[in-house]
C-alpha positions in Angstrom: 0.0 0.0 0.0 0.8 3.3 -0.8 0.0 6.6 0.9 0.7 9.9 -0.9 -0.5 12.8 1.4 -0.3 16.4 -0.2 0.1 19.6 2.1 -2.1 22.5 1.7 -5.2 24.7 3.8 -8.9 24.0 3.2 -11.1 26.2 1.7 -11.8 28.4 -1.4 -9.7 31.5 0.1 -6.1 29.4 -0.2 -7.2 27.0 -3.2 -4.5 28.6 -6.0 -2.2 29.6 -3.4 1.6 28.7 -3.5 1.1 26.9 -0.2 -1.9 24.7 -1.4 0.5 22.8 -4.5 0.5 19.4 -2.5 -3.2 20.0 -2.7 -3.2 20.6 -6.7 -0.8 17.7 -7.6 -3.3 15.1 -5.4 -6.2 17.1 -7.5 -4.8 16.3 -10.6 -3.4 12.4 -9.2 -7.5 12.1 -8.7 -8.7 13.5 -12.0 -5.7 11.0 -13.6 -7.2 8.3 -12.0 -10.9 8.9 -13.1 -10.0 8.8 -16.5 -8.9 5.6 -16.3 -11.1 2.9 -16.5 -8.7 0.4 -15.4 -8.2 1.6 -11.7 -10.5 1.1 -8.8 -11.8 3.6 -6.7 -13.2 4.5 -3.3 -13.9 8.4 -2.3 -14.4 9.1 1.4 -14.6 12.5 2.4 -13.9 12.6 6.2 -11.4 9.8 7.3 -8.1 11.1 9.7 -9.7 14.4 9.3 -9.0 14.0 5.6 -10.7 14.4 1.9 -9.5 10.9 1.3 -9.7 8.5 -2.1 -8.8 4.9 -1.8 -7.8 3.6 -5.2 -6.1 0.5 -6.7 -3.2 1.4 -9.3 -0.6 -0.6 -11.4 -2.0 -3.3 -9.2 -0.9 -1.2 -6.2 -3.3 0.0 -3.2 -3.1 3.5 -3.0 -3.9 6.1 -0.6 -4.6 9.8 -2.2 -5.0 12.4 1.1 -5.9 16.1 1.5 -5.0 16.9 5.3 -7.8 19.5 6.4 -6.6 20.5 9.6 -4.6 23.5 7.8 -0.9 23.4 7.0 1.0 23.5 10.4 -0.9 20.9 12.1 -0.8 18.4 9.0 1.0 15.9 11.4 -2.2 15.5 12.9 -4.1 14.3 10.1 -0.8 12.2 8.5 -0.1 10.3 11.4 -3.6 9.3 12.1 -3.9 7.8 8.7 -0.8 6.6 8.6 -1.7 4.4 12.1 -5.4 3.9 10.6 -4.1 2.0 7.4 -0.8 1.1 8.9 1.3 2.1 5.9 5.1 1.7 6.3 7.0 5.1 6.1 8.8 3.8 3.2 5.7 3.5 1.1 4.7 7.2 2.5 5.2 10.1 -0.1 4.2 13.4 1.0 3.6 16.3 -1.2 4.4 20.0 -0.7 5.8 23.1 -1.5 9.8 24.6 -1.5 10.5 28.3 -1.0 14.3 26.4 -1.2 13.3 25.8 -5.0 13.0 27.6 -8.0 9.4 27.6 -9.5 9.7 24.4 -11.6 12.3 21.8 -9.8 10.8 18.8 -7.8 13.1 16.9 -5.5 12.1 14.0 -4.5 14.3 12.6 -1.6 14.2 9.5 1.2 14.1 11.3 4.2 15.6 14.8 5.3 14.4 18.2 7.6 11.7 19.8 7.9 13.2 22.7 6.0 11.8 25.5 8.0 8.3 24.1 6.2 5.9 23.9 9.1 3.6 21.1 7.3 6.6 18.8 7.3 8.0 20.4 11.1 4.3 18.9 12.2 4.4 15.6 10.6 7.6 15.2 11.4 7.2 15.8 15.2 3.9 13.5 14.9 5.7 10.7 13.2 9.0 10.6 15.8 11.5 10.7 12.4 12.2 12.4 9.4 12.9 9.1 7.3 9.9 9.3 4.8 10.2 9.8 1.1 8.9 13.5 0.3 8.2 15.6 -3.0 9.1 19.3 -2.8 7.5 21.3 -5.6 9.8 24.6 -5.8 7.8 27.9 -6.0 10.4 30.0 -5.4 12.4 32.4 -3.0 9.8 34.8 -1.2 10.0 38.8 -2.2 9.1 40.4 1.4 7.3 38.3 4.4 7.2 34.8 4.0 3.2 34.1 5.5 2.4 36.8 3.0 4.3 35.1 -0.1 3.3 31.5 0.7 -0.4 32.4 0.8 -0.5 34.3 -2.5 -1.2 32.9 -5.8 1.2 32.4 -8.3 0.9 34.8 -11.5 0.1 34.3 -15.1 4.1 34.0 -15.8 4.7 31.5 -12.6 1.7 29.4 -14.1 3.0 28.8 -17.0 5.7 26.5 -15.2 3.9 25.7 -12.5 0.9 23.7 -14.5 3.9 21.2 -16.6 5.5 21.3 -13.3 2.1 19.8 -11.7 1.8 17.3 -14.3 6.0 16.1 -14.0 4.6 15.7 -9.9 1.5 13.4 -10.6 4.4 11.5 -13.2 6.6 11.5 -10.5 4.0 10.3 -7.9 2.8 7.1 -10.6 6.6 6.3 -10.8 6.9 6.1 -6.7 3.6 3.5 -6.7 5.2 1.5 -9.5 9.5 1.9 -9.1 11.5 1.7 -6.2 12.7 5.3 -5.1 15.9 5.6 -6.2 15.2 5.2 -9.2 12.2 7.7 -9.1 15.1 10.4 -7.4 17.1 9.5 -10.6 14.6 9.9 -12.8 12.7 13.0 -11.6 15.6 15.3 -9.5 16.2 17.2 -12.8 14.9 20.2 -14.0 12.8 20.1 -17.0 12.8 22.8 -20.2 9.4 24.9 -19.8 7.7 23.4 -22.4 8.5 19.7 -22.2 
């Protein structure tokens, strides 16, 4: 089984913002999977005090989770489903954004800080270790205060490398149910030309 959790605040007020991309790449994980006739699904809307759909893929059980206990208490939500399904941290990915990263890199890595991202600081402290495979979507060094930055929305120029960026994630995300994750780190730790 795998779980892939993406990091993000509820409601229509933070849906676009930079802070709510783990939110978009499970989003668009969801609307993959609906197209395909071939995969199972299950929605449940309230489970760990998650949006929460239960799928099989590549003959994988997979787990897609929207925390909604807002960003810097996310540890709440991950380790409850975590200890509700009882999903090894190995097969744990969780989604979220950089301010480390320039708009367009992913990094996808075994284990590592929090940081100074206080979705990962929360799940972190929740879990008792930092040795879970993450995906950091970069969106960029902040201009002014970071609370500010973070809960904007990106602009027309920013989208145009964030959406292939999204859709590199969800590729990213389908490799990490089906490879092992080195070579998904091999594979995905590169930056891509806008446009490919």
């Amino acid at each position: 089984m795998k779980l892939i959790v993406g990091l993000g605040n509820p409601g229509l007020r933070y849906q676009y913002t930079k802070h709510n991309i783990g939110f978009r790449v499970i989003d668009a994980l969801h609307e993959k999977t609906q197209h395909n006739r071939q995969i199972s699904r299950h929605i449940q809307t309230s489970v760990c005090k998650s949006l929460v759909m239960q799928t099989t893929w590549h003959d994988t059980s997979v787990i897609l989770a929207k925390p909604m206990t807002y960003m810097n208490n996310s540890g709440v939500a991950v380790a409850a489903l975590v200890n509700r399904f009882e999903v090894p941290l190995s097969q744990l990915c969780v989604v979220y954004d950089d301010v480390h990263l320039d708009i367009g890199v992913l990094r996808i890595r075994q284990k590592g800080s929090d940081g100074g991202q206080k979705g990962m600081k929360s799940i972190i402290h929740r879990l008792g270790t930092n040795e879970f495979p993450r995906l950091r979507i970069g969106i960029g060094e902040p201009v002014g205060n970071m609370v500010d930055y973070v809960l904007t929305e990106f602009s027309e120029a920013e989208e145009i490398e964030i959406e292939p960026t999204i859709h590199r994630a969800v590729d990213a995300v389908e490799a990490f149910v089906t490879d092992d994750i080195l070579t998904v780190m091999n594979r995905f730790n590169r930056r891509e030309p806008v446009g490919k």
